[in-house]
Chimera marker file (.cmm) of the C-alpha trace (Angstrom):
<marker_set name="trace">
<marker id="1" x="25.866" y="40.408" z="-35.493" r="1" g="1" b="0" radius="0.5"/>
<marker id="2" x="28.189" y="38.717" z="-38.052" r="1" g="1" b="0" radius="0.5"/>
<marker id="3" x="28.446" y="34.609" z="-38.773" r="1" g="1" b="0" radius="0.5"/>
<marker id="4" x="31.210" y="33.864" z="-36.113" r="1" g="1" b="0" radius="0.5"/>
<marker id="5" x="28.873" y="35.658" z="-33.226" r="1" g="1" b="0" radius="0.5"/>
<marker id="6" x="25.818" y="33.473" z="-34.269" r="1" g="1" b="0" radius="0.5"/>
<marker id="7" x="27.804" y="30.404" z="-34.339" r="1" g="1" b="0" radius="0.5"/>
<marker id="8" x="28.905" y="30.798" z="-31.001" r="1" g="1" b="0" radius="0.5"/>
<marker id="9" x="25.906" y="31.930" z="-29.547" r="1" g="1" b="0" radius="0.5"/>
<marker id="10" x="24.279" y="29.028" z="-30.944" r="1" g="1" b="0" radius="0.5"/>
<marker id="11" x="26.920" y="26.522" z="-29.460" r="1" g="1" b="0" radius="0.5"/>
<marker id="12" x="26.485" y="28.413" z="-26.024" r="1" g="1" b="0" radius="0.5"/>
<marker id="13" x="22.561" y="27.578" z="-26.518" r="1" g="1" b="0" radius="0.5"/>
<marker id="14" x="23.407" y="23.765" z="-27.693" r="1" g="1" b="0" radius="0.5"/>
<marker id="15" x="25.981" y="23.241" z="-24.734" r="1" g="1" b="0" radius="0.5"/>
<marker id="16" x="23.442" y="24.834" z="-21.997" r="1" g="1" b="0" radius="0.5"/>
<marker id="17" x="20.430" y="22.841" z="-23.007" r="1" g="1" b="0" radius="0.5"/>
<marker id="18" x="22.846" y="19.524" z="-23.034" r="1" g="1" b="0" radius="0.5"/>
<marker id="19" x="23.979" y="20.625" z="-19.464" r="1" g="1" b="0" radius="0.5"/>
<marker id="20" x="20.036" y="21.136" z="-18.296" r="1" g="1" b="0" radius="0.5"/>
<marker id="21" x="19.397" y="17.449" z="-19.890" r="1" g="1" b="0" radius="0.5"/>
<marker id="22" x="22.168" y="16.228" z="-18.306" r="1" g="1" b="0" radius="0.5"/>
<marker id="23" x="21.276" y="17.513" z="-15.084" r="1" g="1" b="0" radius="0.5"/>
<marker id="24" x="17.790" y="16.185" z="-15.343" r="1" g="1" b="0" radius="0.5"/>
<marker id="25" x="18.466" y="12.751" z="-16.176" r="1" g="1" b="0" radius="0.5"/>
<marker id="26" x="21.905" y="12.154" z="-13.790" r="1" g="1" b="0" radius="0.5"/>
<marker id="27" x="20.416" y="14.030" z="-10.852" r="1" g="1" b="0" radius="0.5"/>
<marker id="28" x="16.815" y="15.631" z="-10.587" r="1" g="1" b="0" radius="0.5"/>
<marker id="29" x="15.153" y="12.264" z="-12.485" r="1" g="1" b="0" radius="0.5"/>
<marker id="30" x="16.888" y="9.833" z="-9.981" r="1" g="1" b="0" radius="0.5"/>
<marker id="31" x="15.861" y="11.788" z="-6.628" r="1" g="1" b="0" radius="0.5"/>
<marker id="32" x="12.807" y="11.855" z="-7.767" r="1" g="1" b="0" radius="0.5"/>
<marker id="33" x="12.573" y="8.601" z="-8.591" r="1" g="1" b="0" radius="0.5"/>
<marker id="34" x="14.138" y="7.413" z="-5.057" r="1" g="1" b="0" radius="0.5"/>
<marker id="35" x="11.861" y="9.729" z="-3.043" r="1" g="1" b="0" radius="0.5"/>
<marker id="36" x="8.643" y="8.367" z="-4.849" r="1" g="1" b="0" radius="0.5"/>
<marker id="37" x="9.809" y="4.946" z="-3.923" r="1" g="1" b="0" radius="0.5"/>
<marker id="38" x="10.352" y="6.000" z="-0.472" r="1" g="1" b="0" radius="0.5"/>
<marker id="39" x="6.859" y="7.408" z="-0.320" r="1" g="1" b="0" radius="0.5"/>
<marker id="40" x="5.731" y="3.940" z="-1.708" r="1" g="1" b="0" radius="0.5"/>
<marker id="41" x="7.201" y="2.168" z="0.717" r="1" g="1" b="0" radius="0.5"/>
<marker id="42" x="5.999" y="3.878" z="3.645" r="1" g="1" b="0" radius="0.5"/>
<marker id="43" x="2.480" y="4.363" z="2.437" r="1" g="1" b="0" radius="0.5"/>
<marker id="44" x="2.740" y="0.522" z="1.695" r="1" g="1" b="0" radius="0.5"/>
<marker id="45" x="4.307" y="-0.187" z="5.282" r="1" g="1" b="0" radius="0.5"/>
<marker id="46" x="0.829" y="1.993" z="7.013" r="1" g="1" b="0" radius="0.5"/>
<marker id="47" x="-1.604" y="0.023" z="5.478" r="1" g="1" b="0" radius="0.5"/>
<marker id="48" x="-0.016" y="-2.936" z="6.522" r="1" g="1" b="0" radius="0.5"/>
<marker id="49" x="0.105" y="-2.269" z="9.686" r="1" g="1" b="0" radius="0.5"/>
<marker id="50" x="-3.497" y="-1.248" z="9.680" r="1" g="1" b="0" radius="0.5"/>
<marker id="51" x="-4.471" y="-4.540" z="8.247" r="1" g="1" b="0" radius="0.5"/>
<marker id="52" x="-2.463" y="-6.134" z="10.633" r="1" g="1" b="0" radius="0.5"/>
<marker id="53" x="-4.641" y="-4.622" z="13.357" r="1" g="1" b="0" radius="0.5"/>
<marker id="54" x="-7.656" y="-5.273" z="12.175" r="1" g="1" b="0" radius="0.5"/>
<marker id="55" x="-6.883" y="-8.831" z="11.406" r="1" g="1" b="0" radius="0.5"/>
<marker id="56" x="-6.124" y="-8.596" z="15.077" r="1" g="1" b="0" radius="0.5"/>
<marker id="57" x="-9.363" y="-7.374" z="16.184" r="1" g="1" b="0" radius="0.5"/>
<marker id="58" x="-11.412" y="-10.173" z="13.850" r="1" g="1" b="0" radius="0.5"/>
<marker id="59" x="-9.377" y="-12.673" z="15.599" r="1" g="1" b="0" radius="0.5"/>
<marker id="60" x="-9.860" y="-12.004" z="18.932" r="1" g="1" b="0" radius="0.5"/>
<marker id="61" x="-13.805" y="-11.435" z="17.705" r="1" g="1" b="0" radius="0.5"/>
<marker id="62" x="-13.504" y="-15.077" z="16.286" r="1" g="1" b="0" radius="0.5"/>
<marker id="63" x="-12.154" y="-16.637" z="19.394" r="1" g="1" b="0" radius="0.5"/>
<marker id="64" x="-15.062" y="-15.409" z="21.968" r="1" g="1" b="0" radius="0.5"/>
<marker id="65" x="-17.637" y="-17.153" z="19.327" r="1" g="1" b="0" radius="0.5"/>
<marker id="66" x="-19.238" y="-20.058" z="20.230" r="1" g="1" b="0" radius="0.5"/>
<marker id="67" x="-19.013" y="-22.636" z="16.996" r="1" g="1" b="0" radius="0.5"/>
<marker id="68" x="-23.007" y="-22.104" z="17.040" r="1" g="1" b="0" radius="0.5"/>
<marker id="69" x="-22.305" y="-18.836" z="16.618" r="1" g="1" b="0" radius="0.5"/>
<marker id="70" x="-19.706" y="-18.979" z="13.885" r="1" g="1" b="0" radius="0.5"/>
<marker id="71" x="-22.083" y="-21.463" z="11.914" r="1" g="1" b="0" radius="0.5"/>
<marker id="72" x="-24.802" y="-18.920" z="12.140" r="1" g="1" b="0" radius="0.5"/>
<marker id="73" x="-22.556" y="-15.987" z="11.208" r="1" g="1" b="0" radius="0.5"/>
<marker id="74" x="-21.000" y="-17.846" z="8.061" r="1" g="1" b="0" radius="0.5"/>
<marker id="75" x="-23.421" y="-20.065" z="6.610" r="1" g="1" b="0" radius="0.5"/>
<marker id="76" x="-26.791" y="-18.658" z="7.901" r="1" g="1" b="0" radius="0.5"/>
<marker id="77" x="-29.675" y="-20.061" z="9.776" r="1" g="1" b="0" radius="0.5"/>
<marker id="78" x="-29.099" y="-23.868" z="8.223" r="1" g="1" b="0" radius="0.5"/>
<marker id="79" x="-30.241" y="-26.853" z="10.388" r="1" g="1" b="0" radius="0.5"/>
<marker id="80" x="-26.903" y="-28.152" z="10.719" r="1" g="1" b="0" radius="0.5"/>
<marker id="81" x="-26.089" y="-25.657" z="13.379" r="1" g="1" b="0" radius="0.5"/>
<marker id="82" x="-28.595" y="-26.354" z="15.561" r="1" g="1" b="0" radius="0.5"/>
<marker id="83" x="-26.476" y="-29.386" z="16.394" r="1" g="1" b="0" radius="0.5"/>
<marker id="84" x="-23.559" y="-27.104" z="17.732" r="1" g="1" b="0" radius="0.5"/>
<marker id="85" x="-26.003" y="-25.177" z="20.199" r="1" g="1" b="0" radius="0.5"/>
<marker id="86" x="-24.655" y="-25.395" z="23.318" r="1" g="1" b="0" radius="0.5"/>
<marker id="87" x="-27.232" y="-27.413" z="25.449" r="1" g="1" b="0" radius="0.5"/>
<marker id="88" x="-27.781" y="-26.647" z="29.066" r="1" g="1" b="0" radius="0.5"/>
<marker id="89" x="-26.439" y="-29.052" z="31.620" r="1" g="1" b="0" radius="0.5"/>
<marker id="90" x="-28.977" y="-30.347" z="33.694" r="1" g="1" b="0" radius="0.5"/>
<marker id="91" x="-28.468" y="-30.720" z="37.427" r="1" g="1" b="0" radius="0.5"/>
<marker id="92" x="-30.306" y="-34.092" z="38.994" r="1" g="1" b="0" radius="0.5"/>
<link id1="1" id2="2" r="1" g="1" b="0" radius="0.2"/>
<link id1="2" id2="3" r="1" g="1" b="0" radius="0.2"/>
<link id1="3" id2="4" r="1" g="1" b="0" radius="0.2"/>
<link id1="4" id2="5" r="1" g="1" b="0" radius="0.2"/>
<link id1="5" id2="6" r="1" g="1" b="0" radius="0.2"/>
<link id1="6" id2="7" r="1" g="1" b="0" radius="0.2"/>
<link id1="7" id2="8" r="1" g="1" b="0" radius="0.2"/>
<link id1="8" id2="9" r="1" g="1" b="0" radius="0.2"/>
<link id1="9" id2="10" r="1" g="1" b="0" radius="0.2"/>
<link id1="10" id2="11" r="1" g="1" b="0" radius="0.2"/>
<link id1="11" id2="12" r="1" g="1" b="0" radius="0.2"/>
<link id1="12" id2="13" r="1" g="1" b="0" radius="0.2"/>
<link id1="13" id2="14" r="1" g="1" b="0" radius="0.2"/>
<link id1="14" id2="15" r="1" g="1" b="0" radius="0.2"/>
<link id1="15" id2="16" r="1" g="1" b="0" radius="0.2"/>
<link id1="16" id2="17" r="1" g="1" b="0" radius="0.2"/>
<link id1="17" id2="18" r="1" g="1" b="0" radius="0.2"/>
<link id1="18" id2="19" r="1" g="1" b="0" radius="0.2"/>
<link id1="19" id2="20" r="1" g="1" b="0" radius="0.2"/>
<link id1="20" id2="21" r="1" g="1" b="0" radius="0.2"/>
<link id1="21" id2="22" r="1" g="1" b="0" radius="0.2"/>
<link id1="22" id2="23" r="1" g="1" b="0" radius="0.2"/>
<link id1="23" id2="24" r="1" g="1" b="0" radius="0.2"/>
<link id1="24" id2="25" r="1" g="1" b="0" radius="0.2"/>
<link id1="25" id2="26" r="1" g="1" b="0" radius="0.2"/>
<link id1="26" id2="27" r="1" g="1" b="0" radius="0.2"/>
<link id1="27" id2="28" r="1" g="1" b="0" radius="0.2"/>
<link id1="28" id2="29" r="1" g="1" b="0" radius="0.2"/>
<link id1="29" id2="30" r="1" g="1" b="0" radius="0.2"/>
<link id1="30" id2="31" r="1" g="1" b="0" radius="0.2"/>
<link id1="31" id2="32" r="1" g="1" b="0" radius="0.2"/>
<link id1="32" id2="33" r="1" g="1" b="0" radius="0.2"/>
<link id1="33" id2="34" r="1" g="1" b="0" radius="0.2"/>
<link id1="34" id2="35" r="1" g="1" b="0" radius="0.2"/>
<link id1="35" id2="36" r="1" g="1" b="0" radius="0.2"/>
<link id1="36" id2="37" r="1" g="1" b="0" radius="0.2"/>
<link id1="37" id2="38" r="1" g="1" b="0" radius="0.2"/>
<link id1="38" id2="39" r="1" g="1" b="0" radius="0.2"/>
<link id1="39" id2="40" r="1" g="1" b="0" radius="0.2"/>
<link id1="40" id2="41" r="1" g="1" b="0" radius="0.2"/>
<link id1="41" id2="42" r="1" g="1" b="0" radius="0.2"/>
<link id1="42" id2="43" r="1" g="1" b="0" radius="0.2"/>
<link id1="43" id2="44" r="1" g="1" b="0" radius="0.2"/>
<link id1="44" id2="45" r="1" g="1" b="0" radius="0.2"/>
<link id1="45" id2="46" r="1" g="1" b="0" radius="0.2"/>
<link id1="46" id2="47" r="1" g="1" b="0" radius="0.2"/>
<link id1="47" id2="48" r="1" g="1" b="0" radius="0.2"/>
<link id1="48" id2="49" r="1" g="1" b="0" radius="0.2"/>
<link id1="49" id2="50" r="1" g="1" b="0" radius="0.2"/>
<link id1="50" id2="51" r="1" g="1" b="0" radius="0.2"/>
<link id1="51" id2="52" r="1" g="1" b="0" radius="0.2"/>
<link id1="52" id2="53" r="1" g="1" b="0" radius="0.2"/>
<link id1="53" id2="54" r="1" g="1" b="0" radius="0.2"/>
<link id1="54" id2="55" r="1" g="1" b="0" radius="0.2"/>
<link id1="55" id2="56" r="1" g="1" b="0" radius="0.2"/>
<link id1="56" id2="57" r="1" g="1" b="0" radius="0.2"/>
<link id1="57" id2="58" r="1" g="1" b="0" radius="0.2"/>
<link id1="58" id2="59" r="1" g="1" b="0" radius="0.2"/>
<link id1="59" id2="60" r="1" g="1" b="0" radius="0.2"/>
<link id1="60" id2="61" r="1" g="1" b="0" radius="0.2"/>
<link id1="61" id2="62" r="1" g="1" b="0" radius="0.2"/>
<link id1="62" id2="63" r="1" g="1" b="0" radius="0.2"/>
<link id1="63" id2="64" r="1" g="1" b="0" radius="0.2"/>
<link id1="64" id2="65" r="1" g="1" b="0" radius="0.2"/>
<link id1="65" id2="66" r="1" g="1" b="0" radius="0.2"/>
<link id1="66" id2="67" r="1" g="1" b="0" radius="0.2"/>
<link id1="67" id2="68" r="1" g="1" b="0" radius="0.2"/>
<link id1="68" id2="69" r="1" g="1" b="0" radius="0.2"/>
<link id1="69" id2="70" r="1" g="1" b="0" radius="0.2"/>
<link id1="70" id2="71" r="1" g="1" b="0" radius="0.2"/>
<link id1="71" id2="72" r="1" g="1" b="0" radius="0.2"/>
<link id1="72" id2="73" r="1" g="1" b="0" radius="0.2"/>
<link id1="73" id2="74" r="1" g="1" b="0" radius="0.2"/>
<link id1="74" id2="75" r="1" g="1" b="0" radius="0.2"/>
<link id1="75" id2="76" r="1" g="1" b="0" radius="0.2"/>
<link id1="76" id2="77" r="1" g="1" b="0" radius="0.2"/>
<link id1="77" id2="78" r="1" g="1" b="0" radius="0.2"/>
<link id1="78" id2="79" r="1" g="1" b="0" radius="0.2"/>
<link id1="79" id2="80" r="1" g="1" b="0" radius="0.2"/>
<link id1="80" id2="81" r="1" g="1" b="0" radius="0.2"/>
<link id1="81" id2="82" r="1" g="1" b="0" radius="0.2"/>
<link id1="82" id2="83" r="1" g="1" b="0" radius="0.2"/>
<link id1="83" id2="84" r="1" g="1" b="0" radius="0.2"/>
<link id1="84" id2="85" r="1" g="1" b="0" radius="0.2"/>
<link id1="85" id2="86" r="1" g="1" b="0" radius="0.2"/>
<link id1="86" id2="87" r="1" g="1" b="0" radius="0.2"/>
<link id1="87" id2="88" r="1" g="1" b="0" radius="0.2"/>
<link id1="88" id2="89" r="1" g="1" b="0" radius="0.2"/>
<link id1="89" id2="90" r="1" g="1" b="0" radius="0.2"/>
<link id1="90" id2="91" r="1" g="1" b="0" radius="0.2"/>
<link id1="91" id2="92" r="1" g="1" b="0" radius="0.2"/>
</marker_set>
């Protein structure tokens, strides 16, 4: 193998690994890029909606207790909340 044949075997070697960085950086890098963002964005869009949903399901829990109860439930047994039991209406 003489001088010339080296020389262009070695540009043949320089021009194909410019072509495979090329390739990764203008193509393979970018789709990757856009389909990890995609992922993102849907895995991002689930959980909302789960949290959505459960928000949901602590409101409407919220809304059937009595303000007794919700005293009770957030601040513990205190005296205070005895004043928001609901008393029984007496019939005379």
């Amino acid at each position: 193998m003489g001088l010339l044949d080296a020389a262009k075997v070695a540009t043949g070697v320089l021009i194909g690994a410019a072509a495979a960085i090329a390739y990764t950086h203008l193509i393979s890098l970018p789709a990757a890029r856009s389909e990890a963002r995609a992922r993102l964005i849907a895995e991002q869009a689930v959980q909302s909606q789960k949290e959505e949903l459960e928000r949901k399901g602590d409101d409407a829990k919220l809304q059937r207790m009595s303000d007794y109860d919700l005293c009770t439930a957030y601040l513990g047994g205190v005296p205070e909340c005895d004043s928001l039991r609901v008393q029984p209406v007496s019939e005379e």
